[in-house]
PDB file of N, CA, C, O and CB in Angstrom:
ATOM      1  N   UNK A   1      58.348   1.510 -13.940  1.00  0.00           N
ATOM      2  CA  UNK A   1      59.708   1.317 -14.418  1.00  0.00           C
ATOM      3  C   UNK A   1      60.098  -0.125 -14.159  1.00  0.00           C
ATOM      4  O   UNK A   1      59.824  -0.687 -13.098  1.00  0.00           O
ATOM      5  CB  UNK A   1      60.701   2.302 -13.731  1.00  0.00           C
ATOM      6  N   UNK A   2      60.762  -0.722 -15.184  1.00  0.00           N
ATOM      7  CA  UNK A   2      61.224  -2.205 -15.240  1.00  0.00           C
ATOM      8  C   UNK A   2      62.388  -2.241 -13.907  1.00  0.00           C
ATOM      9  O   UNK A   2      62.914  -1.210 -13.487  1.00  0.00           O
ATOM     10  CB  UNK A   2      62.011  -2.630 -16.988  1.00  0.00           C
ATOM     11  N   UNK A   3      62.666  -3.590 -13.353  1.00  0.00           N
ATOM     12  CA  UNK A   3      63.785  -4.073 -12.415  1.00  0.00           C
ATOM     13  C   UNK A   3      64.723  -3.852 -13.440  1.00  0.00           C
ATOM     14  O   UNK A   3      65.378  -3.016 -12.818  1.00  0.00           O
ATOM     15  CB  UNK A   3      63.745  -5.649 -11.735  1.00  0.00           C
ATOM     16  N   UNK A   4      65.343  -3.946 -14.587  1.00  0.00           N
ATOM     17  CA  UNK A   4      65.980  -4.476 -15.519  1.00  0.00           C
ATOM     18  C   UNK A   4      67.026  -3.716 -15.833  1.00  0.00           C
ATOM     19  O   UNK A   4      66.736  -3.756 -17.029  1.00  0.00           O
ATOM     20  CB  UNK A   4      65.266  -4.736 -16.483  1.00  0.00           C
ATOM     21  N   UNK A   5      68.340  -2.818 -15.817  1.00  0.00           N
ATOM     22  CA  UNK A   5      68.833  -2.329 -15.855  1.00  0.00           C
ATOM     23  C   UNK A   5      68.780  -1.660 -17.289  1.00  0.00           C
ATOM     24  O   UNK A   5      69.183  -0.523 -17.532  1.00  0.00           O
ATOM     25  CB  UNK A   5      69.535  -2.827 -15.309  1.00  0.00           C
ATOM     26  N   UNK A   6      68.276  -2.453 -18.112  1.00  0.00           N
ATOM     27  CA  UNK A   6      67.944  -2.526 -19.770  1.00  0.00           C
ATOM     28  C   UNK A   6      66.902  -1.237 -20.107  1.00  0.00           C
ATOM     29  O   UNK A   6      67.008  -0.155 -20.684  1.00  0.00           O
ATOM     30  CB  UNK A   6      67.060  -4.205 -20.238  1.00  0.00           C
ATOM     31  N   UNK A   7      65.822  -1.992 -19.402  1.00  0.00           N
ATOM     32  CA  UNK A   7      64.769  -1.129 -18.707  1.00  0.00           C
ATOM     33  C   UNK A   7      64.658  -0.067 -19.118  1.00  0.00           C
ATOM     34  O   UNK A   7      63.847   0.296 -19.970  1.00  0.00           O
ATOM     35  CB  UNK A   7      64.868  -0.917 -17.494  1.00  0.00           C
ATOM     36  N   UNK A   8      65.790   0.851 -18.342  1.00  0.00           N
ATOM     37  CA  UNK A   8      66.232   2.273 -18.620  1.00  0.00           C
ATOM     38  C   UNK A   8      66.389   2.975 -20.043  1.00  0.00           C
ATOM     39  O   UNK A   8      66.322   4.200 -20.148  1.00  0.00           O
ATOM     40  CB  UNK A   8      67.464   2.360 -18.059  1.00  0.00           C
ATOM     41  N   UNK A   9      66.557   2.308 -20.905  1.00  0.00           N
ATOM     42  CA  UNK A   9      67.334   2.678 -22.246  1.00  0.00           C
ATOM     43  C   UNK A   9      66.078   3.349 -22.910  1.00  0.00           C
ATOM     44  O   UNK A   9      64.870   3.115 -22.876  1.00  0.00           O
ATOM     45  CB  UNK A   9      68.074   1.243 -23.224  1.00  0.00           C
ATOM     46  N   UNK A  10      66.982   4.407 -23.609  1.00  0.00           N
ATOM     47  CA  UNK A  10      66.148   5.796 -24.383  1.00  0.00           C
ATOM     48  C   UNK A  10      65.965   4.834 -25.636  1.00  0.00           C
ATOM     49  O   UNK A  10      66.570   3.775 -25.801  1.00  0.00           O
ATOM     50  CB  UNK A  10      67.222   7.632 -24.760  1.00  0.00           C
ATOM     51  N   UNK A  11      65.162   5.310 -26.363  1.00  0.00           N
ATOM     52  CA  UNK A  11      64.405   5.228 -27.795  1.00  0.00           C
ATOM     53  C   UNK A  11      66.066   5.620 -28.553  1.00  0.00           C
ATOM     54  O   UNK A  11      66.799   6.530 -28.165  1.00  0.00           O
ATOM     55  CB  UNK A  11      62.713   6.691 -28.106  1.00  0.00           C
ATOM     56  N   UNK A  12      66.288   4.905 -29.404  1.00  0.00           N
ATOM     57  CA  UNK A  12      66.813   4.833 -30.856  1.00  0.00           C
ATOM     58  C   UNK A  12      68.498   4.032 -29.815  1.00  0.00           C
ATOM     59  O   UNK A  12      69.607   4.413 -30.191  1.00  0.00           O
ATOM     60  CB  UNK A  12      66.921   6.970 -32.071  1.00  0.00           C
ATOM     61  N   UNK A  13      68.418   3.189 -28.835  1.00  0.00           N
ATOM     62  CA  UNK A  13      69.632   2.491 -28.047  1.00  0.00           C
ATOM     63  C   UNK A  13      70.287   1.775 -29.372  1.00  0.00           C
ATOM     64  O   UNK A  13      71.392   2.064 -29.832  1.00  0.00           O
ATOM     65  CB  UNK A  13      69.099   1.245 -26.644  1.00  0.00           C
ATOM     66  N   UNK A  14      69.355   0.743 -29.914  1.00  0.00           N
ATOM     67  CA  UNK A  14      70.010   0.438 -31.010  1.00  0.00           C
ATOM     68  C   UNK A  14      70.296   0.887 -32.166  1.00  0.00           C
ATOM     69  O   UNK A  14      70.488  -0.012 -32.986  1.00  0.00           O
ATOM     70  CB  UNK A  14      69.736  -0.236 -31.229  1.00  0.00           C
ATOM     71  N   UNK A  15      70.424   2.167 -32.644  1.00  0.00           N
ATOM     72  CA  UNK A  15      70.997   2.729 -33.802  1.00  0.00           C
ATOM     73  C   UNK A  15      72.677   2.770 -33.449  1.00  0.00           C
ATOM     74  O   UNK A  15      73.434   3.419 -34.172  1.00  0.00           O
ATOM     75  CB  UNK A  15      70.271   4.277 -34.113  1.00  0.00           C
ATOM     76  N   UNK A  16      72.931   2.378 -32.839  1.00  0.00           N
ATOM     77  CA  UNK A  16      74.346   2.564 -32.721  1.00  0.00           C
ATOM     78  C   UNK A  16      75.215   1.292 -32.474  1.00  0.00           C
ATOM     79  O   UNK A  16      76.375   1.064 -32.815  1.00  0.00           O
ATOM     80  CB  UNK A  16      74.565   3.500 -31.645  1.00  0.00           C
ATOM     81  N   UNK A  17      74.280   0.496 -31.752  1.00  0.00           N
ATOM     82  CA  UNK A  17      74.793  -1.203 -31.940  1.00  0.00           C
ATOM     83  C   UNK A  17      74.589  -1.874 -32.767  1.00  0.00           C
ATOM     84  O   UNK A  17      73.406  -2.163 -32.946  1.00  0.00           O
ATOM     85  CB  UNK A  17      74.450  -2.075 -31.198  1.00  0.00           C
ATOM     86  N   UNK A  18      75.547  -2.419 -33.617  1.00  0.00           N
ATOM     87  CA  UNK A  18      75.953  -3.278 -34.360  1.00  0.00           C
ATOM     88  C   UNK A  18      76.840  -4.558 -33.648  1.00  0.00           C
ATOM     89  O   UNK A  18      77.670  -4.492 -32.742  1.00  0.00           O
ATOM     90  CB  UNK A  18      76.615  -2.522 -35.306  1.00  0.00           C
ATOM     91  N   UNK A  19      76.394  -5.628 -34.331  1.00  0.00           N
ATOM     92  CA  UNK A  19      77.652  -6.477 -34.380  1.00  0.00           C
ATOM     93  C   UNK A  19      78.756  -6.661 -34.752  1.00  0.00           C
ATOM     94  O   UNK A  19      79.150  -6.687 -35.918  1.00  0.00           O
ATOM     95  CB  UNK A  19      77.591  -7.101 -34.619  1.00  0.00           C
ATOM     96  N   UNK A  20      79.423  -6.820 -33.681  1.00  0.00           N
ATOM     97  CA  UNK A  20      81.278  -6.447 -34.457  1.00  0.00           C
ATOM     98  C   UNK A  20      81.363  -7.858 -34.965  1.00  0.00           C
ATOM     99  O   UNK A  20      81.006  -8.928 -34.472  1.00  0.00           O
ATOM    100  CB  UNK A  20      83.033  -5.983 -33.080  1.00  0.00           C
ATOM    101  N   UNK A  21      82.165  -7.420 -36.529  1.00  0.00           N
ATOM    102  CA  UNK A  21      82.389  -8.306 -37.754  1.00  0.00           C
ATOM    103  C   UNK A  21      83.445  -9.639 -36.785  1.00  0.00           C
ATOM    104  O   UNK A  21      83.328 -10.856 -36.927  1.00  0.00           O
ATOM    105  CB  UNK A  21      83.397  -7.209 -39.346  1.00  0.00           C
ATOM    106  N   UNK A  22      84.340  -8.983 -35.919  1.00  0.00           N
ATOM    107  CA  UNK A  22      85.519 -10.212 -35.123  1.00  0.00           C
ATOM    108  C   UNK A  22      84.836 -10.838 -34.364  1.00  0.00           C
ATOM    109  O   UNK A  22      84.851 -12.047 -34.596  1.00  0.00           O
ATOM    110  CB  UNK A  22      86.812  -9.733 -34.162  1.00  0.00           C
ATOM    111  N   UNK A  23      84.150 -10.486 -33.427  1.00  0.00           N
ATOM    112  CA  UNK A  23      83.468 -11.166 -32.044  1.00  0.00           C
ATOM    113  C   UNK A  23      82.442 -12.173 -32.927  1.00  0.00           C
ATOM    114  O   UNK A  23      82.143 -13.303 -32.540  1.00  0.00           O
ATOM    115  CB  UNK A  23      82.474  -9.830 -30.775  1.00  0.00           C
ATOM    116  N   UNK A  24      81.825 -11.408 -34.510  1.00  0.00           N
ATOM    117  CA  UNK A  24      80.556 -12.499 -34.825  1.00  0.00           C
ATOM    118  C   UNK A  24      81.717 -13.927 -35.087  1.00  0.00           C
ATOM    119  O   UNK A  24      81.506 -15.050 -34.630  1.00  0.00           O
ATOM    120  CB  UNK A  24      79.302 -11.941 -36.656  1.00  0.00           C
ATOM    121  N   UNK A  25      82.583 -13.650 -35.679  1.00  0.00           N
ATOM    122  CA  UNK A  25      83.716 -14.606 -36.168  1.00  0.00           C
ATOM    123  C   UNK A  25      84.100 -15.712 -35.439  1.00  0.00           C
ATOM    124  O   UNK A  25      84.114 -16.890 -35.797  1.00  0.00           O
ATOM    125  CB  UNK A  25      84.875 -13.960 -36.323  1.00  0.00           C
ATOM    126  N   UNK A  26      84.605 -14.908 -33.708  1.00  0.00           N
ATOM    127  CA  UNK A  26      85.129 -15.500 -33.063  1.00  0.00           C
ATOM    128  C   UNK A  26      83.820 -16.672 -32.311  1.00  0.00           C
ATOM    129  O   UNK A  26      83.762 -17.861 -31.997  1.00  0.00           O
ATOM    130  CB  UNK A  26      85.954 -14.480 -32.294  1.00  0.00           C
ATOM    131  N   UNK A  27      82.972 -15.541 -32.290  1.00  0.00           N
ATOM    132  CA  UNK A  27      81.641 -16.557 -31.862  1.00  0.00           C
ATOM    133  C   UNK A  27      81.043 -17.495 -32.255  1.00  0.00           C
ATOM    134  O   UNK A  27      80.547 -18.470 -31.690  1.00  0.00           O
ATOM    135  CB  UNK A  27      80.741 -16.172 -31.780  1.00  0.00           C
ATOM    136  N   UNK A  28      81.104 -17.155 -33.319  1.00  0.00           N
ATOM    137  CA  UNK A  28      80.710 -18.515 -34.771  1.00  0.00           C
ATOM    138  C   UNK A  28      81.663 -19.772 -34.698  1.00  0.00           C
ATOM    139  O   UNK A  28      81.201 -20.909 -34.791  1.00  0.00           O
ATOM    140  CB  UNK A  28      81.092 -17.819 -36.681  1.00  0.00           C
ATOM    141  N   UNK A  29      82.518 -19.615 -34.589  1.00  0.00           N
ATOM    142  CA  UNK A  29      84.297 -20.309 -34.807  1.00  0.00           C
ATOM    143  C   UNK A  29      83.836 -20.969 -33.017  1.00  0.00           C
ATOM    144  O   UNK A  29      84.083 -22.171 -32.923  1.00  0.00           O
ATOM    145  CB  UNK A  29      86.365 -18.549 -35.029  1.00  0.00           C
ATOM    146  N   UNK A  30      83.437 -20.543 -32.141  1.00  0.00           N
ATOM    147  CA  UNK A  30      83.380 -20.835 -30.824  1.00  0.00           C
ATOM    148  C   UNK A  30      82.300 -21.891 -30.474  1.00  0.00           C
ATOM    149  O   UNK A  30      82.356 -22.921 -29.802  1.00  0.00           O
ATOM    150  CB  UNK A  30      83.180 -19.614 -30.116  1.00  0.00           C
ATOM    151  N   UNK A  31      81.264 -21.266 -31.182  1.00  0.00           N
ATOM    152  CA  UNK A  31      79.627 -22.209 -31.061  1.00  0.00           C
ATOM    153  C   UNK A  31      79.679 -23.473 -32.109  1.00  0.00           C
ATOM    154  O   UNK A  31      78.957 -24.444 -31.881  1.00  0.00           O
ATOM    155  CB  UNK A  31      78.005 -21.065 -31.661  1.00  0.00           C
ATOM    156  N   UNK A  32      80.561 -23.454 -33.292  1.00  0.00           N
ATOM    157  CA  UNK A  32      80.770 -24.673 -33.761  1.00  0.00           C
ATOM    158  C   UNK A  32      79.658 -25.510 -34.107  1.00  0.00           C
ATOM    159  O   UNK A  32      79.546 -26.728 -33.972  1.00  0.00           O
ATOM    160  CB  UNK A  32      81.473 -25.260 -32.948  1.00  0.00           C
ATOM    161  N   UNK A  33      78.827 -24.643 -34.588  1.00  0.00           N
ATOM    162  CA  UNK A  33      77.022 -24.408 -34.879  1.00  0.00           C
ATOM    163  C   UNK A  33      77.446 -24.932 -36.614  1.00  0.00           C
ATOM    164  O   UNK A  33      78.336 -24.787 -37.452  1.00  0.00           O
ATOM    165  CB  UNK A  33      76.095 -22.093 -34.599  1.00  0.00           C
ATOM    166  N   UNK A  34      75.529 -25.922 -36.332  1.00  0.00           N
ATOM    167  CA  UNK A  34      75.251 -27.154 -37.322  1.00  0.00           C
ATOM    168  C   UNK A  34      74.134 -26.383 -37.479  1.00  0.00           C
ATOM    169  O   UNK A  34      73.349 -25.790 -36.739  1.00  0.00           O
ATOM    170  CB  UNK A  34      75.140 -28.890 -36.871  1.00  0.00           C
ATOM    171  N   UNK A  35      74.326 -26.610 -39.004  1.00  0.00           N
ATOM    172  CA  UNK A  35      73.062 -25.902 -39.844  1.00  0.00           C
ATOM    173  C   UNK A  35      71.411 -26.316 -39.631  1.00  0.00           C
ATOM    174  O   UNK A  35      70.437 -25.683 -40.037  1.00  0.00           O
ATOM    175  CB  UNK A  35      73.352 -26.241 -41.424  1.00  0.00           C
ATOM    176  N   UNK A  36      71.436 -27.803 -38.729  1.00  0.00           N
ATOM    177  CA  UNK A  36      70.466 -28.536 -38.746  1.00  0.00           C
ATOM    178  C   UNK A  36      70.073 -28.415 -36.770  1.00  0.00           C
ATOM    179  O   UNK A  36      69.239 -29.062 -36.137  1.00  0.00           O
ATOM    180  CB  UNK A  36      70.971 -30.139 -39.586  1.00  0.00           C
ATOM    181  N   UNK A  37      70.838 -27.573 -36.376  1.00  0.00           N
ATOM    182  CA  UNK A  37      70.907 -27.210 -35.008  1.00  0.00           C
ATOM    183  C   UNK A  37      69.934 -26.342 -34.260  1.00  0.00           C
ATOM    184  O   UNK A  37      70.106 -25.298 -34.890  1.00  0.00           O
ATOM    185  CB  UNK A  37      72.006 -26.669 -34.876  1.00  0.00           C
ATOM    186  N   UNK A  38      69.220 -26.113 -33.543  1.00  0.00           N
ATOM    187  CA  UNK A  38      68.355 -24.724 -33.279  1.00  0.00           C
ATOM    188  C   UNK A  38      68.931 -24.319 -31.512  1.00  0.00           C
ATOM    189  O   UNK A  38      68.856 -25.029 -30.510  1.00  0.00           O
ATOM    190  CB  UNK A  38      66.185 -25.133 -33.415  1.00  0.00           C
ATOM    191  N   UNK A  39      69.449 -23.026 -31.658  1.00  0.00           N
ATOM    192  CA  UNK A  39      70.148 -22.504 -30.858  1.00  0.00           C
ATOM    193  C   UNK A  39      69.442 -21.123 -30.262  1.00  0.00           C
ATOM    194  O   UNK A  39      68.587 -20.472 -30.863  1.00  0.00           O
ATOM    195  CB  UNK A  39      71.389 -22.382 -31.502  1.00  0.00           C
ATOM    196  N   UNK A  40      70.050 -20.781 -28.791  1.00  0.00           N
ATOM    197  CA  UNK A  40      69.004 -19.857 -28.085  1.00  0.00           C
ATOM    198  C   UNK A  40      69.885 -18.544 -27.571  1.00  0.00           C
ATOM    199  O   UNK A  40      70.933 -18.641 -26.933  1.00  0.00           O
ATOM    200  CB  UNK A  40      68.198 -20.718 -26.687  1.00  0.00           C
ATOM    201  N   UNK A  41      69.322 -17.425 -27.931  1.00  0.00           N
ATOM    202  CA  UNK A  41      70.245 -16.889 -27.402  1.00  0.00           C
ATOM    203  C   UNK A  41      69.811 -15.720 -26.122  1.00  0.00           C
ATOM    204  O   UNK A  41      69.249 -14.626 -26.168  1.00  0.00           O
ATOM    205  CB  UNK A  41      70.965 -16.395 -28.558  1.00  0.00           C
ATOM    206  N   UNK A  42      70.355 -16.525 -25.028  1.00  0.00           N
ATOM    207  CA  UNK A  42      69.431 -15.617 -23.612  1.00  0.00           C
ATOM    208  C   UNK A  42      70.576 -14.832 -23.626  1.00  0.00           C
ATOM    209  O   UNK A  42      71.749 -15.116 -23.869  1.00  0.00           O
ATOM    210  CB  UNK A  42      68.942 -16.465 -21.771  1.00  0.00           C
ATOM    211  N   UNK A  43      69.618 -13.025 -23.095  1.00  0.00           N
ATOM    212  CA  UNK A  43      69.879 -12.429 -23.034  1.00  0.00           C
ATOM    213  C   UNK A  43      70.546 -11.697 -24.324  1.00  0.00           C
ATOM    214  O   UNK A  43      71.724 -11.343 -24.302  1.00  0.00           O
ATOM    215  CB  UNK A  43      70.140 -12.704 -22.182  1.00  0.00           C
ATOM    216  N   UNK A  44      69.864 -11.537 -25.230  1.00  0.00           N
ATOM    217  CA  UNK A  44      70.106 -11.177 -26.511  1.00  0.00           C
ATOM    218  C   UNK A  44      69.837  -9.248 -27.121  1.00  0.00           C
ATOM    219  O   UNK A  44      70.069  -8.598 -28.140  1.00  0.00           O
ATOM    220  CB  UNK A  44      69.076 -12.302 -27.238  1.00  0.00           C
ATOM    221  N   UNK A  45      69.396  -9.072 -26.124  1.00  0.00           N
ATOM    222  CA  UNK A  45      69.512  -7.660 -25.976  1.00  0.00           C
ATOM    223  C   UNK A  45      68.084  -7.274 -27.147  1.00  0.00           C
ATOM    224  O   UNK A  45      66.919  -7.669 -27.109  1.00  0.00           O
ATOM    225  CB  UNK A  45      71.345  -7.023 -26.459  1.00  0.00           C
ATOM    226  N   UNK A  46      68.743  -6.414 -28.058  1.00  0.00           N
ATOM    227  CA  UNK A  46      68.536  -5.944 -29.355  1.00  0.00           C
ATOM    228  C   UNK A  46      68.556  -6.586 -30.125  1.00  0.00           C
ATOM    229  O   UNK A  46      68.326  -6.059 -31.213  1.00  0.00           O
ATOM    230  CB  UNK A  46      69.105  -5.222 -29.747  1.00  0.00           C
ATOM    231  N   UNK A  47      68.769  -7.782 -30.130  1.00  0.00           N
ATOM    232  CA  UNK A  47      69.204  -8.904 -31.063  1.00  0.00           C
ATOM    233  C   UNK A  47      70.223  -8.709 -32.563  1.00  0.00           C
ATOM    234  O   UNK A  47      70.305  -9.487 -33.513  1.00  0.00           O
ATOM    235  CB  UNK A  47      67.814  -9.473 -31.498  1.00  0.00           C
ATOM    236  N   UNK A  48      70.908  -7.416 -32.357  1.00  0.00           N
ATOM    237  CA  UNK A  48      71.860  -7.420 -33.274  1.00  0.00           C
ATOM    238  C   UNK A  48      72.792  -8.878 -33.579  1.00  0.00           C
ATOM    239  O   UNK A  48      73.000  -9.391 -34.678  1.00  0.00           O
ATOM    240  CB  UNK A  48      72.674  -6.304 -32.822  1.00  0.00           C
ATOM    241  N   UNK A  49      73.289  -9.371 -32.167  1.00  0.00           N
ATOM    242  CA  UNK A  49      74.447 -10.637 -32.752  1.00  0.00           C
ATOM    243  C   UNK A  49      72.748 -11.949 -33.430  1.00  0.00           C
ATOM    244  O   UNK A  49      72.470 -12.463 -34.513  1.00  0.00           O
ATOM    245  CB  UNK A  49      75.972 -11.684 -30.579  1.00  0.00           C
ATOM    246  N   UNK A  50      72.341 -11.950 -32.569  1.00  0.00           N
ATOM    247  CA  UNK A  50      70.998 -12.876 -33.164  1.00  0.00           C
ATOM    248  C   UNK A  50      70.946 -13.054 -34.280  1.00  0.00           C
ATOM    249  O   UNK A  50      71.546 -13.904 -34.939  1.00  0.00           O
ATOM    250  CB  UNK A  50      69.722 -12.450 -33.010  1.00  0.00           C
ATOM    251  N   UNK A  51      70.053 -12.088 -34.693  1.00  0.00           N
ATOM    252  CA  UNK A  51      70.413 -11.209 -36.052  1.00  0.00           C
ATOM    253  C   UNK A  51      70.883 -12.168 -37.126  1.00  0.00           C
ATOM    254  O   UNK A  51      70.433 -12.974 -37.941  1.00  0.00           O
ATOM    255  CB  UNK A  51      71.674 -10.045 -35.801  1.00  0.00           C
ATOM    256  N   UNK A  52      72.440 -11.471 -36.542  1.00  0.00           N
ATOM    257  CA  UNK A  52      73.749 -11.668 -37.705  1.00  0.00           C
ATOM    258  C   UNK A  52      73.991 -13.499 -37.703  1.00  0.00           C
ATOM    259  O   UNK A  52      74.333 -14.069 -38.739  1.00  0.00           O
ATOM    260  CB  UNK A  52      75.603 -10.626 -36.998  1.00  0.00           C
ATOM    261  N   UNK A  53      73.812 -14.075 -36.715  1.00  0.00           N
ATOM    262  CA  UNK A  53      74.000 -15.650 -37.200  1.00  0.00           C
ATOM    263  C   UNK A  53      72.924 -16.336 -37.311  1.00  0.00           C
ATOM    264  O   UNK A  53      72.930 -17.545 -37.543  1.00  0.00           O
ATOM    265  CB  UNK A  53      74.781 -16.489 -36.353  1.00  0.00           C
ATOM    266  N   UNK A  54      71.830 -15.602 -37.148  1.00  0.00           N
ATOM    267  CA  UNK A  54      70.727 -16.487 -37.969  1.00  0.00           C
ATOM    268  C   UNK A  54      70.867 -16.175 -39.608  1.00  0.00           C
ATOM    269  O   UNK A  54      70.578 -17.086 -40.385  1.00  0.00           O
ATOM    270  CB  UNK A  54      69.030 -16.038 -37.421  1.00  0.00           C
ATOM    271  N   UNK A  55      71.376 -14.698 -40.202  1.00  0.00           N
ATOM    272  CA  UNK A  55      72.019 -14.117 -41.192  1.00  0.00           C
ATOM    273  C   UNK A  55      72.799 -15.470 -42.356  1.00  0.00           C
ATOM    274  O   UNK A  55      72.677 -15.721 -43.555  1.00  0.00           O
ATOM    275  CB  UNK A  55      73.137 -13.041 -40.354  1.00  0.00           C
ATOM    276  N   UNK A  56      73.627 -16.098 -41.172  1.00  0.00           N
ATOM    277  CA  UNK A  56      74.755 -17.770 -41.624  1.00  0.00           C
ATOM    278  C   UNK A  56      73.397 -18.727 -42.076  1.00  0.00           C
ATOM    279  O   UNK A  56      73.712 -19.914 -42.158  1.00  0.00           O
ATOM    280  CB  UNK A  56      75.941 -18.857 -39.684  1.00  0.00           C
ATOM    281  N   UNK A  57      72.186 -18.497 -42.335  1.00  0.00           N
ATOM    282  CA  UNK A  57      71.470 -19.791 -42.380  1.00  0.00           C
ATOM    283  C   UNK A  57      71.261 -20.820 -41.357  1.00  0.00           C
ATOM    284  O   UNK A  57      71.080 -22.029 -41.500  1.00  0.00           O
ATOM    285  CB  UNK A  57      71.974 -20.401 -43.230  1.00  0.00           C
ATOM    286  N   UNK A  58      71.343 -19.856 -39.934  1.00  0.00           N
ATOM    287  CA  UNK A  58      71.367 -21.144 -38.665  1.00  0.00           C
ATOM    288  C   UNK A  58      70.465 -20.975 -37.924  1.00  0.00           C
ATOM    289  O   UNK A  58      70.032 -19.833 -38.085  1.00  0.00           O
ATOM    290  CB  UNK A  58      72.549 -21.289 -37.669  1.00  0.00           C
ATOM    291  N   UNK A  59      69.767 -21.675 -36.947  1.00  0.00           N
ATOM    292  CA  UNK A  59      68.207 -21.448 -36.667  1.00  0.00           C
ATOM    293  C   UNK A  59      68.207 -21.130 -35.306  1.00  0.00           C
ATOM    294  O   UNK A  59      67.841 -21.903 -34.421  1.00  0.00           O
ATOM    295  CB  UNK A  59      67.194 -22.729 -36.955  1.00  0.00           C
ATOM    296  N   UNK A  60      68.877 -19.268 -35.033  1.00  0.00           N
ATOM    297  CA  UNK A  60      68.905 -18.784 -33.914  1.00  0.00           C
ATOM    298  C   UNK A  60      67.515 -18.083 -33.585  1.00  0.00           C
ATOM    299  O   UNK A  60      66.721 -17.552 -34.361  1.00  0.00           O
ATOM    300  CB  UNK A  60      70.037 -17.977 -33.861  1.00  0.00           C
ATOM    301  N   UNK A  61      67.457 -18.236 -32.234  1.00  0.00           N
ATOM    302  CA  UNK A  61      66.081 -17.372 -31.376  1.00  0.00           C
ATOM    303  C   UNK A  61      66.270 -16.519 -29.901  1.00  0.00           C
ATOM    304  O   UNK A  61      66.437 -17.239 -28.916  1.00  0.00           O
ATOM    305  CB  UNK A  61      64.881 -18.621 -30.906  1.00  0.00           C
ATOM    306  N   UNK A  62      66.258 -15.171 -29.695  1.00  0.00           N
ATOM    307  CA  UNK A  62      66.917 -14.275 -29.065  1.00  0.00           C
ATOM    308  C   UNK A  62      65.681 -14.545 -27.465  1.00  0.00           C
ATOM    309  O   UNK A  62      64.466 -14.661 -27.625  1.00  0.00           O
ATOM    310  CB  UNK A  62      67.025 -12.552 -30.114  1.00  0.00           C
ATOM    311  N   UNK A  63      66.173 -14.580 -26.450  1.00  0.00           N
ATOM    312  CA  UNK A  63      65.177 -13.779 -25.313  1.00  0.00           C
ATOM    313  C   UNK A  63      65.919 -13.328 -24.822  1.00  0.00           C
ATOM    314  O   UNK A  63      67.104 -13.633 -24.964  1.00  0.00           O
ATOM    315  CB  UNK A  63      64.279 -14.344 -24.325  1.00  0.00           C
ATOM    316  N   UNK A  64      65.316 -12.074 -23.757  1.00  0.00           N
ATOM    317  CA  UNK A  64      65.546 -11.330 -22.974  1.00  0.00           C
ATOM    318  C   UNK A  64      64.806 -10.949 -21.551  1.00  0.00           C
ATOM    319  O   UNK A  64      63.720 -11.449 -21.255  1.00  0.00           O
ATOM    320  CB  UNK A  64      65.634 -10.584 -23.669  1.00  0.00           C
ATOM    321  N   UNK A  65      65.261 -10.334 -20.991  1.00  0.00           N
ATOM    322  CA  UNK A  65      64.242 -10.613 -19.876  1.00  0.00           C
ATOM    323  C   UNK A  65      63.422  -8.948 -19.962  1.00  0.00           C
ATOM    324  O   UNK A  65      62.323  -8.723 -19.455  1.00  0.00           O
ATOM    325  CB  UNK A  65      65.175 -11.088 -18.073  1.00  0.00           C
ATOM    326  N   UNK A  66      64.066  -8.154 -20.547  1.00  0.00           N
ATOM    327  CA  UNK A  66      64.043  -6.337 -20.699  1.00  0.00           C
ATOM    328  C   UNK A  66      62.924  -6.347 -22.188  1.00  0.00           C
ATOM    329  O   UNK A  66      63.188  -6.350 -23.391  1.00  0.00           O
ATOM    330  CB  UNK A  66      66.213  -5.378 -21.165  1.00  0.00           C
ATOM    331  N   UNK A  67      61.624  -6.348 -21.440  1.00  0.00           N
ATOM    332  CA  UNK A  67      60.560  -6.100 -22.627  1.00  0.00           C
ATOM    333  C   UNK A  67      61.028  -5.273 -23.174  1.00  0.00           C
ATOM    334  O   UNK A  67      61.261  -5.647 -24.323  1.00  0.00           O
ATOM    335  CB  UNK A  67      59.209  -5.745 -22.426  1.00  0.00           C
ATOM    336  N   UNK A  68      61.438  -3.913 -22.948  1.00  0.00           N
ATOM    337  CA  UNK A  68      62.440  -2.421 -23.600  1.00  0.00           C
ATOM    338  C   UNK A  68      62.899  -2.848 -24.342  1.00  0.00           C
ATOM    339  O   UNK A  68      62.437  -2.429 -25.403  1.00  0.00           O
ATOM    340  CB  UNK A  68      63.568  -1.601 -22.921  1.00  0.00           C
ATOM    341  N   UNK A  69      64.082  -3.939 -24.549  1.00  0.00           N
ATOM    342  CA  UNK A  69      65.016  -4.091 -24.955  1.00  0.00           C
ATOM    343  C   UNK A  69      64.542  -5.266 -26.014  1.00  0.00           C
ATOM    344  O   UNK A  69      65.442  -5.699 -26.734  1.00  0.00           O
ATOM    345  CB  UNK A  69      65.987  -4.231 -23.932  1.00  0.00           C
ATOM    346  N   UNK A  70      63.636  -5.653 -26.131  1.00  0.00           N
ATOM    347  CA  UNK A  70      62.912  -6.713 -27.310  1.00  0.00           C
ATOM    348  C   UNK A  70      62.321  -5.249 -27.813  1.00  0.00           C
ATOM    349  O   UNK A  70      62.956  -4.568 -28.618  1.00  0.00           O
ATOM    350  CB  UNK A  70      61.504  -8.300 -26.726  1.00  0.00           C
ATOM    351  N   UNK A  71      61.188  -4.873 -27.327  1.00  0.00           N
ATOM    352  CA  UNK A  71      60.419  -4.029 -28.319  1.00  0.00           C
ATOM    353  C   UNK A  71      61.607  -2.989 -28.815  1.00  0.00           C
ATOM    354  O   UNK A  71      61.085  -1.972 -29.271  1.00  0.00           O
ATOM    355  CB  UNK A  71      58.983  -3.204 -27.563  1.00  0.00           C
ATOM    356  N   UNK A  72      62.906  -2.951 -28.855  1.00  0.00           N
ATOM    357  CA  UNK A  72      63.685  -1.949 -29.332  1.00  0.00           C
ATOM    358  C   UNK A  72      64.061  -2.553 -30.382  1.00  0.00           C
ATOM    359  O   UNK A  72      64.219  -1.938 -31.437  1.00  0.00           O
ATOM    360  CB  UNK A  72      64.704  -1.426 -28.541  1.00  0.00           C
ATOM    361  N   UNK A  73      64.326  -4.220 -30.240  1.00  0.00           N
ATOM    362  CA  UNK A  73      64.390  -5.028 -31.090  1.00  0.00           C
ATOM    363  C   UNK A  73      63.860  -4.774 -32.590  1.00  0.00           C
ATOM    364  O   UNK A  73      63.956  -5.663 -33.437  1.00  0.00           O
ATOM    365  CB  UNK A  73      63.881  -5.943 -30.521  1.00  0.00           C
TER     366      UNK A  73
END
């Protein structure tokens, strides 16, 4: 069993996480992210928000420390 609190998580964790449409907004609007930029995102879980602003055409890359939680990816 992983240290990882992540670790723990049952098979299908991400069918139910999504990125919320406000937080991607507010986050986007926050990071003030250049198309010509390459950005990291630790601790990225599932990589749902990842995901969604590499989605904008921007050159995001997710780690995690919870192998679980990538291979759920």
């Amino acid at each position: 069993m992983g240290k990882y609190k992540y670790d723990k998580i049952k098979v299908g964790f991400n069918a139910t996480r999504k990125a919320d449409p406000y937080l991607m907004e507010v986050l986007f609007n926050f990071l003030a992210s250049k198309k010509d930029g390459f950005y990291l995102d630790i601790g990225c879980g599932t990589v749902n928000y990842t995901i969604s602003l590499a989605k904008r055409g921007y050159n995001f890359v997710g780690m995690d420390p919870s192998q679980k939680m990538l291979m759920e990816a």
